[in-house]
N, C-alpha and C positions, 0 to 999 in steps of 0.2 A: 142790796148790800153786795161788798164784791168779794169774791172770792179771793182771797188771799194765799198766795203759794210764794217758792222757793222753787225755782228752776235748777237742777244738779245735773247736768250733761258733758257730753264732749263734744264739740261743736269742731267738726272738720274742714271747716270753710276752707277752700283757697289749698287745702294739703293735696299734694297728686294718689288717689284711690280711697280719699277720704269720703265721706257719705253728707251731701248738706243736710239733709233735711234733721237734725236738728235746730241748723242755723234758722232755717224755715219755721219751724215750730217756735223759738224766740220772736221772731218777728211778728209774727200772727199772734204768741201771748201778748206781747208788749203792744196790738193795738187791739186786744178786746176790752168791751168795754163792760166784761164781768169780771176781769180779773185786776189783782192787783199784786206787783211783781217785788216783792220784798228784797230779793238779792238771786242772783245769778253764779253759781260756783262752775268750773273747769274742772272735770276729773279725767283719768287717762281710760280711752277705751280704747276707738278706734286709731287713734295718735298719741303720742305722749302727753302727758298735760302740759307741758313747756308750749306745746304746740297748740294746744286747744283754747287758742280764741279767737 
């Protein structure tokens, strides 16, 4: 049975001093094959959330 989660990050992709790795860690949830990715939200950490996708 798969784990079922909800991803809540701020994904810094592509911003100049931004951090990918959580862009990284979506990508590697989205291809395991334990889990199951119910929804993905943008919140403001390292960028503003306008920015974070």
């Amino acid at each position: 049975m798969k784990k079922k989660i909800i991803i809540d990050t701020d994904p810094a992709m592509g911003t100049k001093g931004g951090d990918p790795e959580d862009s990284f860690a979506i990508m590697m949830a989205l291809n395991s094959p334990e889990l199951e990715i119910l929804g993905i939200t943008s919140v403001q950490g390292n960028v503003p959330v306008e920015r974070g996708y």
